[in-house]
DOROZA-517321 format. One record per atom (N, C-alpha, C): z, x, y; residue number from 1; atom name. Coordinates in nm, 4 decimals, always signed. Layout:
<vobas>
Z  X  Y  NUM  CA
...
</vobas>
This chain:
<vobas>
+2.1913  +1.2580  -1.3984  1  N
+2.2273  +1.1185  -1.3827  1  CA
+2.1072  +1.0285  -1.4125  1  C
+2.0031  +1.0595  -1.3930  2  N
+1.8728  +0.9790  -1.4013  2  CA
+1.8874  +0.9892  -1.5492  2  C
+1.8863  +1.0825  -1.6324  3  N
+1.8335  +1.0404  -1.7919  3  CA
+1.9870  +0.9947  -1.8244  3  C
+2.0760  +1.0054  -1.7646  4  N
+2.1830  +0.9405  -1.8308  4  CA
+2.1979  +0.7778  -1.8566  4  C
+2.1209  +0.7205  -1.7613  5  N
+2.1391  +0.5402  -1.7372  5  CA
+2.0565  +0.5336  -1.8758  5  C
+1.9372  +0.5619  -1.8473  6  N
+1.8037  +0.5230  -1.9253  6  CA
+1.8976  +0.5547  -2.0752  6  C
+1.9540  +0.6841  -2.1365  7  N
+2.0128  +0.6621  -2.2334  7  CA
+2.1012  +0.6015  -2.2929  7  C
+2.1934  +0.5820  -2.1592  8  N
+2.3112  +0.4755  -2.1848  8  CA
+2.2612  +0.3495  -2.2500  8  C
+2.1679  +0.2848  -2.1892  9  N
+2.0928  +0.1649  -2.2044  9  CA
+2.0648  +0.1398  -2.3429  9  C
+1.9806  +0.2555  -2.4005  10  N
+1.9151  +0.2497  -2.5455  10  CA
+2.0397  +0.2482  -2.6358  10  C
+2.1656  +0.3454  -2.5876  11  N
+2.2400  +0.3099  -2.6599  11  CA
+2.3347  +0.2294  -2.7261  11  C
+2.3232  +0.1197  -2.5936  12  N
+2.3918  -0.0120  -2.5755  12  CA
+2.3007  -0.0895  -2.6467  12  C
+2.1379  -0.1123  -2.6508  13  N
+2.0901  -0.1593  -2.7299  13  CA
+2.0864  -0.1963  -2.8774  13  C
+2.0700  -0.0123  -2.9242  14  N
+2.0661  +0.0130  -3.0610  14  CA
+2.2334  -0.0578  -3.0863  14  C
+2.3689  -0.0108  -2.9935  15  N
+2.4168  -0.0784  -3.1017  15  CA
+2.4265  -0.2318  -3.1162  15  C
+2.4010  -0.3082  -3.0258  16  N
+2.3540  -0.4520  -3.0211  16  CA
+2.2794  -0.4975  -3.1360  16  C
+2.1818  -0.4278  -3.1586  17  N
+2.1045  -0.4042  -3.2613  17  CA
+2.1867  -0.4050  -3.4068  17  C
+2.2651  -0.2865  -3.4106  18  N
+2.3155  -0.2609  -3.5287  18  CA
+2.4556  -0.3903  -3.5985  18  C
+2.5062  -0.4096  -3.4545  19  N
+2.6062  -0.5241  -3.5064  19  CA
+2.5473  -0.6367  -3.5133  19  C
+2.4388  -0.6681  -3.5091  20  N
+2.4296  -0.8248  -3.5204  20  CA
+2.3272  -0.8026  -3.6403  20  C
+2.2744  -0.6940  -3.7201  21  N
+2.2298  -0.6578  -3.8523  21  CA
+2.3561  -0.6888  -3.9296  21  C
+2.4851  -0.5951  -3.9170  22  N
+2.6169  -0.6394  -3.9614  22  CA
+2.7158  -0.7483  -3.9722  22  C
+2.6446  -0.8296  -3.8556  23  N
+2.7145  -0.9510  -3.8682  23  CA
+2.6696  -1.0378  -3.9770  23  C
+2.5248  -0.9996  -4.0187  24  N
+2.4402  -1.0737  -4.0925  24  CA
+2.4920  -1.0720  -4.2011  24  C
+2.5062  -0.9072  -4.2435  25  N
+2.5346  -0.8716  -4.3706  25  CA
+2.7107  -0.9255  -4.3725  25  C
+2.7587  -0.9202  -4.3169  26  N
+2.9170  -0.9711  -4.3060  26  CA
+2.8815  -1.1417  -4.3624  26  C
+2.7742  -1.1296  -4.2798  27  N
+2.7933  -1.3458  -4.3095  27  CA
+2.7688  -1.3426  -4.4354  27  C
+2.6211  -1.2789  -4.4775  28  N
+2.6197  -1.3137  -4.6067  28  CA
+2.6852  -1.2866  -4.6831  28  C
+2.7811  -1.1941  -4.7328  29  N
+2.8745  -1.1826  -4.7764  29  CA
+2.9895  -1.2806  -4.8056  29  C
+2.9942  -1.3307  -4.7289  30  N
+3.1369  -1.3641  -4.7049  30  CA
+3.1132  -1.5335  -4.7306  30  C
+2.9968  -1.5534  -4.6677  31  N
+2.9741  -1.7055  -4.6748  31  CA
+2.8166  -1.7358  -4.7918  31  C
+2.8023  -1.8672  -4.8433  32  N
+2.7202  -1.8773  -4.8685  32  CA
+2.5925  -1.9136  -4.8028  32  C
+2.5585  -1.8143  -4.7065  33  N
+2.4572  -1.8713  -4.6042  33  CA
+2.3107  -1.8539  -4.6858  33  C
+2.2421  -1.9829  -4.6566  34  N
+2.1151  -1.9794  -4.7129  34  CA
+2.0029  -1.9144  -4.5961  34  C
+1.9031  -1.8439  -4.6699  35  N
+1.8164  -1.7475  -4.6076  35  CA
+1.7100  -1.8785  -4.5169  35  C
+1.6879  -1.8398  -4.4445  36  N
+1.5981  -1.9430  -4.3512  36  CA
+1.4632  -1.9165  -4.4031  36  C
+1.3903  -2.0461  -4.4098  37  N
+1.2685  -2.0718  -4.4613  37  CA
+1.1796  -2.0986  -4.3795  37  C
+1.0974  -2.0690  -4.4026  38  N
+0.9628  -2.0759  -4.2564  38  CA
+0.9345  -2.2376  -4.2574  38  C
+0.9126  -2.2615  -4.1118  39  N
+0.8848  -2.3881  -4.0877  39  CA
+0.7180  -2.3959  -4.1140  39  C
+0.6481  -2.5029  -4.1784  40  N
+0.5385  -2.5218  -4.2094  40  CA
+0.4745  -2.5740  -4.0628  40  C
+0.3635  -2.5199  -4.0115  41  N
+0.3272  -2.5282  -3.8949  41  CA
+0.1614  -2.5578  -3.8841  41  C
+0.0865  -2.7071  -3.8393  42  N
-0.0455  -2.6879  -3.8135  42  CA
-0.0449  -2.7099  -3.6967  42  C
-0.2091  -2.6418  -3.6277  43  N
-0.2340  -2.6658  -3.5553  43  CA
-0.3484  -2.7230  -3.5005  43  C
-0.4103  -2.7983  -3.4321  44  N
-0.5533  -2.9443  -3.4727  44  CA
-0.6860  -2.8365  -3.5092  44  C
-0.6653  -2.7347  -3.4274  45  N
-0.8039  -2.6117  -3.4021  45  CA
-0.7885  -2.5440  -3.5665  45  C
-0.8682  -2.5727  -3.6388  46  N
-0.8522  -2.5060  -3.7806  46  CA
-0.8766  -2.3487  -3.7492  46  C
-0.9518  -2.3020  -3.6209  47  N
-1.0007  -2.1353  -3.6221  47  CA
-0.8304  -2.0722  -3.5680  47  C
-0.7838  -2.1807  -3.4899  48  N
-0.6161  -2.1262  -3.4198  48  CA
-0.5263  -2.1396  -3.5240  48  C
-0.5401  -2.2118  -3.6099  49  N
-0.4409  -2.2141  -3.7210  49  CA
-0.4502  -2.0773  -3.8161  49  C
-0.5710  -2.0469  -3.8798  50  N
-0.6161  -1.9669  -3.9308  50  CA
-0.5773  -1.8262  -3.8790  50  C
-0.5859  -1.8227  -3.7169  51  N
-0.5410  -1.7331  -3.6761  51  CA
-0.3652  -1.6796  -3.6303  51  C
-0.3089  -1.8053  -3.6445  52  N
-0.1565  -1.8230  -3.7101  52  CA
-0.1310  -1.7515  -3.8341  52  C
-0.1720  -1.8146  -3.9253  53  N
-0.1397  -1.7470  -4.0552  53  CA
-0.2055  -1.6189  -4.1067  53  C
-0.3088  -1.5619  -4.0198  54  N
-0.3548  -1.4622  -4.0380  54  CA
-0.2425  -1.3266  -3.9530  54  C
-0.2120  -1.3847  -3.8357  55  N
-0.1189  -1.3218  -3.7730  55  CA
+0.0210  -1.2870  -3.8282  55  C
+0.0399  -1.4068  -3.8997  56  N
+0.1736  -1.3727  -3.9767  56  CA
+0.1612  -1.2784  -4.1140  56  C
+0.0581  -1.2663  -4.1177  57  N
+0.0364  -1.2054  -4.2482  57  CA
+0.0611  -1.0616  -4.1609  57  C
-0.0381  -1.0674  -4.0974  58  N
+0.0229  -0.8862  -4.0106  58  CA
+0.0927  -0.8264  -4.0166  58  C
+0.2074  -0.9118  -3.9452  59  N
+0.3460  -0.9159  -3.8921  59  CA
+0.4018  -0.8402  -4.0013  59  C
+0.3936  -0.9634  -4.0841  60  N
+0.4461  -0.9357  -4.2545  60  CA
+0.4343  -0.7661  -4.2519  60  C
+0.2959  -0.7274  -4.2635  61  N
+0.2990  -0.6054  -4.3292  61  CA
+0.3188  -0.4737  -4.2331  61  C
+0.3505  -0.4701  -4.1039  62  N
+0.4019  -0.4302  -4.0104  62  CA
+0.5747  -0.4039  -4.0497  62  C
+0.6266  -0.5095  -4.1041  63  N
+0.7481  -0.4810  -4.1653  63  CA
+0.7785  -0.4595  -4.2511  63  C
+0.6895  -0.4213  -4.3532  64  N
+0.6836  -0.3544  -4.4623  64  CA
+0.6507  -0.2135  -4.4012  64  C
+0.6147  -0.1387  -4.3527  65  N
+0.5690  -0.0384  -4.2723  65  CA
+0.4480  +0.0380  -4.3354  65  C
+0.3104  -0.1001  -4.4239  66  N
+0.2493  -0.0139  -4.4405  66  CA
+0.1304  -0.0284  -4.3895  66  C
+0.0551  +0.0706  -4.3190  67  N
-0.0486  +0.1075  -4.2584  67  CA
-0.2327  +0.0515  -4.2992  67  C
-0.2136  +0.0978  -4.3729  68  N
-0.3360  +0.0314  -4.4456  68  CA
-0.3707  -0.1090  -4.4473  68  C
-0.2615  -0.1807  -4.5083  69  N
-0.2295  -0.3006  -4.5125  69  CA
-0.2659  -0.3533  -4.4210  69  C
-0.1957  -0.3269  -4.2930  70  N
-0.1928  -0.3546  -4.1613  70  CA
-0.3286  -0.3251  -4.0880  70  C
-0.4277  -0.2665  -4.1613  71  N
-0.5503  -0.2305  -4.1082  71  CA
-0.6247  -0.3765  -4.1648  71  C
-0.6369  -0.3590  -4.3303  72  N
-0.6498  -0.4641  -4.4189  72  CA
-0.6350  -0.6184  -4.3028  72  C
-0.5310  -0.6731  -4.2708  73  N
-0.4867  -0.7940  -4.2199  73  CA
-0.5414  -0.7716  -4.0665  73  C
-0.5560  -0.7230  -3.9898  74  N
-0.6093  -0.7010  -3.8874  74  CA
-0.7443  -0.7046  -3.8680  74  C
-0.8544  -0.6472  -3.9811  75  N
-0.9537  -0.6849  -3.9889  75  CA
-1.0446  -0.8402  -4.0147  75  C
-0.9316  -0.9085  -4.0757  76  N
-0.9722  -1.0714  -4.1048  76  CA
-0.9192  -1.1341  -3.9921  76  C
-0.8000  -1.0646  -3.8969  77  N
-0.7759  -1.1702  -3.7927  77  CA
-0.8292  -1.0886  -3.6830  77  C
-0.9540  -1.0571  -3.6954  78  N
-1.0764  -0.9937  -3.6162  78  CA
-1.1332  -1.0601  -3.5993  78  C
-1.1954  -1.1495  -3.7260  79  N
-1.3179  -1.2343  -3.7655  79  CA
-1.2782  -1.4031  -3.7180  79  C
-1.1656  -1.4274  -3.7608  80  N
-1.0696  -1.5539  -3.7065  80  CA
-1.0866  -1.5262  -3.5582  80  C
-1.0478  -1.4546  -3.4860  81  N
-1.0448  -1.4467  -3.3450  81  CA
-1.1618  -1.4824  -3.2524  81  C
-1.2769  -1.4167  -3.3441  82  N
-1.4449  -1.4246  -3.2659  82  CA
-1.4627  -1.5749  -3.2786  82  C
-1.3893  -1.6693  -3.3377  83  N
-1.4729  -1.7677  -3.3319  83  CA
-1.3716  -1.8559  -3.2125  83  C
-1.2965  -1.7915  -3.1517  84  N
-1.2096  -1.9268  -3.0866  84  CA
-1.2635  -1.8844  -2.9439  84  C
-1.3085  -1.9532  -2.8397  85  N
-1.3609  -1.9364  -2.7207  85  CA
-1.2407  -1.8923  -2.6577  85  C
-1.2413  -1.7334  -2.5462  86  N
-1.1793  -1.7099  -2.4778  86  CA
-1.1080  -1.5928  -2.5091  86  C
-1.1044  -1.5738  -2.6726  87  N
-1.0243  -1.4925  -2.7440  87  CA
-1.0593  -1.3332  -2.7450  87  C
-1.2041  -1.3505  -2.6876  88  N
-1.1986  -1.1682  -2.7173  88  CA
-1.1168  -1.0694  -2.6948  88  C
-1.0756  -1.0368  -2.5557  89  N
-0.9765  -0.9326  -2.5411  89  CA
-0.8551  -0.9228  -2.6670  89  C
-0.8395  -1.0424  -2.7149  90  N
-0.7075  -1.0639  -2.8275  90  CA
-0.7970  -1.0289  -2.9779  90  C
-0.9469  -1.0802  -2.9653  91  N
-1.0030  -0.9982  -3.1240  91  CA
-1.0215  -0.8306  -3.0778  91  C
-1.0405  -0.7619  -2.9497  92  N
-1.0272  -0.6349  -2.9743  92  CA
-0.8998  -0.5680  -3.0165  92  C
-0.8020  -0.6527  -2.9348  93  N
-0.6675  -0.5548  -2.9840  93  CA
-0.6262  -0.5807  -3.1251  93  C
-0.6813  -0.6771  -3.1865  94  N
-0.7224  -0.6571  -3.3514  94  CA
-0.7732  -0.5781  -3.4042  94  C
-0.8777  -0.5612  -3.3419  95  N
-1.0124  -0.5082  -3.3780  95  CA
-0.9090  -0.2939  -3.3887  95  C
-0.8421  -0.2565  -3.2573  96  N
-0.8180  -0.1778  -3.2262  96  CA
-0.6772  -0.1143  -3.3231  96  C
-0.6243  -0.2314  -3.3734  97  N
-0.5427  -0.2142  -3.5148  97  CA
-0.5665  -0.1783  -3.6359  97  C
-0.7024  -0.2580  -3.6313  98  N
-0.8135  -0.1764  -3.7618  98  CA
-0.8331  -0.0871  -3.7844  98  C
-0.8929  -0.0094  -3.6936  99  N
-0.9399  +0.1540  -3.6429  99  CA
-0.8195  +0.1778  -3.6555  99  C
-0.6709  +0.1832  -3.6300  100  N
-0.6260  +0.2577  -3.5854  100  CA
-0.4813  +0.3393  -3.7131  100  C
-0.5145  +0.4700  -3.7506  101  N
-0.4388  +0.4670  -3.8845  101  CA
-0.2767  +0.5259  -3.8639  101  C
-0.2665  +0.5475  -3.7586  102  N
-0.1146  +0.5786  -3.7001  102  CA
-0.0021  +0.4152  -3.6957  102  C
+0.0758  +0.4290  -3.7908  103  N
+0.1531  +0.2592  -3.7919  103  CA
+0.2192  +0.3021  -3.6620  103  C
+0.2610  +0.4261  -3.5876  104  N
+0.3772  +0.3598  -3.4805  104  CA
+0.2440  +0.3351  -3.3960  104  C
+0.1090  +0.3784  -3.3637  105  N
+0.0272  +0.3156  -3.2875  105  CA
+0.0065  +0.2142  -3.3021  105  C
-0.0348  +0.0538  -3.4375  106  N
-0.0333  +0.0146  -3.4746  106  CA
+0.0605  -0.0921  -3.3628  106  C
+0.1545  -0.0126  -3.4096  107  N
+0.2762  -0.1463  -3.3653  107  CA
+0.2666  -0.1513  -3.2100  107  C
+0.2290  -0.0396  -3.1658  108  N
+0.2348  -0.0374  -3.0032  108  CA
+0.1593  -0.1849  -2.9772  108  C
-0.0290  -0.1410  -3.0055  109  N
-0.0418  -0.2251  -2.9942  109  CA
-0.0415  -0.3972  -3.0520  109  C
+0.0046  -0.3577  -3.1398  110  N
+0.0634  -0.5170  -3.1839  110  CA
+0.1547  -0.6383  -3.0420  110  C
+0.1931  -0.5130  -2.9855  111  N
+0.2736  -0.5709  -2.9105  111  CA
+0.2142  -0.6670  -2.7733  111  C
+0.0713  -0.6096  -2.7729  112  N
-0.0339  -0.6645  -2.6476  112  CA
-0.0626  -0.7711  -2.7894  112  C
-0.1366  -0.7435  -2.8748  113  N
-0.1400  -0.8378  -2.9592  113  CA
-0.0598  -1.0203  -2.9731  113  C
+0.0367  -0.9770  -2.9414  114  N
+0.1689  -1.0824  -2.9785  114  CA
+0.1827  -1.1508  -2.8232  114  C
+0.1586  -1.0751  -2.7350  115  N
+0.1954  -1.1350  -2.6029  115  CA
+0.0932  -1.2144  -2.5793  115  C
-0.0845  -1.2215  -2.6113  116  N
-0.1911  -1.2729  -2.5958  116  CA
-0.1712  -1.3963  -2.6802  116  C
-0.1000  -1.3690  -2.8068  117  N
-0.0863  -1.4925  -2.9021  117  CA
-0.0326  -1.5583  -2.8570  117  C
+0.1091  -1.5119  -2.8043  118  N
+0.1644  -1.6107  -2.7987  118  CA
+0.1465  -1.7036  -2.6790  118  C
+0.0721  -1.6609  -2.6081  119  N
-0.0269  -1.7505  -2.4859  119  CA
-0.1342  -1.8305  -2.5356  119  C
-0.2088  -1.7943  -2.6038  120  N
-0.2493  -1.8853  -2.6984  120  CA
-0.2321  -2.0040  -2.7573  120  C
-0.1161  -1.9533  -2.8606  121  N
-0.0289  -2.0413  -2.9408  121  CA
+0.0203  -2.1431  -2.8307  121  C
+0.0993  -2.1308  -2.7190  122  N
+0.1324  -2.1973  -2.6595  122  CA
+0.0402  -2.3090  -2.5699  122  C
-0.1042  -2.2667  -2.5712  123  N
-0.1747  -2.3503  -2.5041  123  CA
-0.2432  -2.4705  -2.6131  123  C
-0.2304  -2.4317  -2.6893  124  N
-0.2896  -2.5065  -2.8729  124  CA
-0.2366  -2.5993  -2.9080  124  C
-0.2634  -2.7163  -2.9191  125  N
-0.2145  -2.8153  -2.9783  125  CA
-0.1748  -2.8095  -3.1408  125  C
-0.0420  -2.8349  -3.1224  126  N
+0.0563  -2.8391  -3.2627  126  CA
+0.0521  -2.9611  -3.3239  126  C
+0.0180  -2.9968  -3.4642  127  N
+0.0162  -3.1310  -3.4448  127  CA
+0.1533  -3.1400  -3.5825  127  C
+0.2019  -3.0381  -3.6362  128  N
+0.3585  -3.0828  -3.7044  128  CA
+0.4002  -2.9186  -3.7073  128  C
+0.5789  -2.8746  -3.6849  129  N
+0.5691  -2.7996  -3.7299  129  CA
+0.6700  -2.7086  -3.6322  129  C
+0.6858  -2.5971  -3.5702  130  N
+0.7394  -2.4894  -3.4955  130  CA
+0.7338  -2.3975  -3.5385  130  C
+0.6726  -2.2807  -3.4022  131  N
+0.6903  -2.1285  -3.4331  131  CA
+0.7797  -2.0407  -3.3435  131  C
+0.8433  -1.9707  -3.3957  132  N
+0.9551  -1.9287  -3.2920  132  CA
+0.9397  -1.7753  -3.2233  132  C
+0.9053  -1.8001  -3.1144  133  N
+0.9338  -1.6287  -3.0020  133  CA
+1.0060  -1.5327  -3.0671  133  C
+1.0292  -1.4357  -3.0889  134  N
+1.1406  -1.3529  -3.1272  134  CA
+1.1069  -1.2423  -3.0455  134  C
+1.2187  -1.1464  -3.0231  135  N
+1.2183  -1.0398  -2.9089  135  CA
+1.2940  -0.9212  -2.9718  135  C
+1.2757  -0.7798  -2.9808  136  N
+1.3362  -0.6814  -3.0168  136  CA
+1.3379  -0.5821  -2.8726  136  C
+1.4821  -0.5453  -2.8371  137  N
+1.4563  -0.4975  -2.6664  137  CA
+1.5006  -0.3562  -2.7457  137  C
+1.4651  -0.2785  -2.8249  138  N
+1.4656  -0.0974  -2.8717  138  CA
+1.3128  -0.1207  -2.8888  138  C
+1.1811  -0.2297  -2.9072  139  N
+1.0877  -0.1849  -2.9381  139  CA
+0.9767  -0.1076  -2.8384  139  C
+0.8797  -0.0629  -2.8676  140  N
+0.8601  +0.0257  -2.7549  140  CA
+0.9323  +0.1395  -2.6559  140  C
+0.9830  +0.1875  -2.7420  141  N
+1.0986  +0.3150  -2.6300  141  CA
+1.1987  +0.2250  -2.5643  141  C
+1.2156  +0.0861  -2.6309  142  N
+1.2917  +0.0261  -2.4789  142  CA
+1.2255  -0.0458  -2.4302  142  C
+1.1348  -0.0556  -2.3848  143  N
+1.0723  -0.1398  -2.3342  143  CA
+1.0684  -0.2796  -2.3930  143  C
+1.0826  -0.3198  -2.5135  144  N
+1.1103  -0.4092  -2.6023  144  CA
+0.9635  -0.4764  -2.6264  144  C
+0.9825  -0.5875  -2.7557  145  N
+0.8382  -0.6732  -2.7904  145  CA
+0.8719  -0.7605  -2.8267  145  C
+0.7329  -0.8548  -2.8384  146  N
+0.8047  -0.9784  -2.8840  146  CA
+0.6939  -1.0225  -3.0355  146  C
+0.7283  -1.1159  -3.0655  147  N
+0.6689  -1.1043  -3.1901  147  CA
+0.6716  -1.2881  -3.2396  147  C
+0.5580  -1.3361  -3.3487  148  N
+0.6093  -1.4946  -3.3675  148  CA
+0.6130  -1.4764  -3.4883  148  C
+0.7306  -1.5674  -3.5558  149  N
+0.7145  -1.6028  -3.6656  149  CA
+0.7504  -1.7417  -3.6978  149  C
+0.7816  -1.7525  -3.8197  150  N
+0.7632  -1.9387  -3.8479  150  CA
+0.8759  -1.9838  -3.9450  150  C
+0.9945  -1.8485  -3.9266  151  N
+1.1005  -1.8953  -3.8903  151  CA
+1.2725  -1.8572  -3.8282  151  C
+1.3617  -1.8495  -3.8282  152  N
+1.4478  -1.8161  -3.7503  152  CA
+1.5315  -1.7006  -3.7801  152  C
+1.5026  -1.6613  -3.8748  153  N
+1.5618  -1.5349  -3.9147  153  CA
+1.4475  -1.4224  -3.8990  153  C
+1.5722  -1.3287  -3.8227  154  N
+1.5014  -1.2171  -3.7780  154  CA
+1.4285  -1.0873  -3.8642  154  C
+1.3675  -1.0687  -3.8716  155  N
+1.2408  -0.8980  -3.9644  155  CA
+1.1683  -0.8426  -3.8743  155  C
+1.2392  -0.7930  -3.8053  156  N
+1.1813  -0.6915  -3.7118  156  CA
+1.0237  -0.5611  -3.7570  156  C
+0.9380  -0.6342  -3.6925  157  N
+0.7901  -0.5940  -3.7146  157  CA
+0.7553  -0.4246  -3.6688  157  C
+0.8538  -0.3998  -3.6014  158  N
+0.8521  -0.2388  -3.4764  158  CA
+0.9084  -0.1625  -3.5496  158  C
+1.0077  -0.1752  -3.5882  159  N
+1.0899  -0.1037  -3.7026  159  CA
+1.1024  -0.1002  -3.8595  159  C
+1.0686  -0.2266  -3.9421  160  N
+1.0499  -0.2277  -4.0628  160  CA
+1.2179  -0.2118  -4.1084  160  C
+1.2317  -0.1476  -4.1768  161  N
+1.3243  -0.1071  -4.2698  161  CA
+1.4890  -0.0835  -4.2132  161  C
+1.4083  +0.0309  -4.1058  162  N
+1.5107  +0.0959  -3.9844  162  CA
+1.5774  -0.0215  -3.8967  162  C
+1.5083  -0.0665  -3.8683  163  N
+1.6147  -0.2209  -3.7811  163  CA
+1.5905  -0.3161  -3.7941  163  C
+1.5899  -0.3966  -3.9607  164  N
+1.5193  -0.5046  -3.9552  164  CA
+1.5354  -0.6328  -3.8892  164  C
+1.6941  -0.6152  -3.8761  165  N
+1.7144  -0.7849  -3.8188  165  CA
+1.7457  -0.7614  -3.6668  165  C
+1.7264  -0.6832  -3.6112  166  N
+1.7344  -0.6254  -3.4684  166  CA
+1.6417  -0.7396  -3.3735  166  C
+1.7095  -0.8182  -3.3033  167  N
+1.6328  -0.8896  -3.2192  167  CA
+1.7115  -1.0179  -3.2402  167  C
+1.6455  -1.1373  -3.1245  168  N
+1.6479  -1.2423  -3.1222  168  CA
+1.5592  -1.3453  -3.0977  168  C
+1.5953  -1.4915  -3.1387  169  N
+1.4682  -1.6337  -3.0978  169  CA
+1.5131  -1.5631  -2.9741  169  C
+1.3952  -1.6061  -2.8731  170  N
+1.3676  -1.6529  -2.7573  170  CA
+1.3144  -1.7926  -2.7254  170  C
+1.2190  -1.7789  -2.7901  171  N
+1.1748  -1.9259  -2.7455  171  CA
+1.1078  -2.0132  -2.9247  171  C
+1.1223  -2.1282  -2.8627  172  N
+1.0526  -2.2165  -3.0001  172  CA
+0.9096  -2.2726  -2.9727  172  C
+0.7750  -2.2652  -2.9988  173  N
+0.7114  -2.3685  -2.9820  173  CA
+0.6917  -2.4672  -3.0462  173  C
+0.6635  -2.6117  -3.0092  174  N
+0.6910  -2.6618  -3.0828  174  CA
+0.5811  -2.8108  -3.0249  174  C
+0.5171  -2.9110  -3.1450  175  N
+0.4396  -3.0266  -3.0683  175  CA
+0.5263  -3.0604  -3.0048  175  C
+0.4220  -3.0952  -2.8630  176  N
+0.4336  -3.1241  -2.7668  176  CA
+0.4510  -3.3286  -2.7234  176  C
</vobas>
């Protein structure tokens, strides 16, 4: 009975997961829905902005599922990170993406990664623009992650290929 809940759960997930990938593909199909375009986003701190678009570049290649890459982009938002006061613990778990050549490790920690940002991000003055929360609850065994991007359509960073549109906004930030 104990591993039965815990599986039930994942399985209620994944297929949550899988139909609202299908609904997508149903919409587009069926309708002419236009693909969502990233909202253009600054922020006043040129080293926090930098570290926006360096982050998204990550992300990016996290959902491409390739490794290197993801070492590649992690190493420049290493260097972005050292310069913003307060940020270290968030340039090591960069730093620790670099080093690290296993992508499902990678993504693990991406996920401390994304939660630090997005504390960050949220304390930063926006001065045009929105970035949106997104949440995948299969990432991490289940445990789920969250992830930002800059705009409303979902590309799931944990999975790549395997579940791309798996997840939802949670939250928007947005000037204040």
């Amino acid at each position: 009975m104990k591993l039965f809940l815990p599986a039930l759960s994942l399985i209620f997930a994944f297929a949550a997961c899988n139909q609202t990938e299908q609904k997508t593909e149903t919409a587009a199909a069926t309708d002419s829905v236009s693909v969502s375009t990233p909202i253009e986003i600054e922020l006043k701190d040129s080293n926090v902005d930098m570290a926006y678009d360096q982050y998204l570049q990550l992300k990016d290649v996290l959902i491409l599922s390739d490794s290197v890459q993801t070492r590649t982009s992690a190493k420049l938002l290493v260097g972005t990170l050292a310069k913003i006061t307060g940020s270290e613990s968030t340039a090591k778990l960069a730093n620790d993406i670099a080093n690290e050549i296993s992508l499902s490790k990678q993504r693990v920690i991406f996920t401390s990664l994304s939660n630090e940002l997005i504390e960050l991000f949220k304390k930063s003055e926006i001065t045009s623009g929105s970035m949106f929360v997104q949440f995948c609850p299969m990432a991490n065994e289940g445990e789920g992650g969250y992830w930002l991007a800059s705009e409303t359509e979902i590309k799931n960073p944990y999975y790549g290929d395997e579940m791309l549109n798996c997840g939802e906004v949670k939250e928007t930030i947005e000037k204040k």
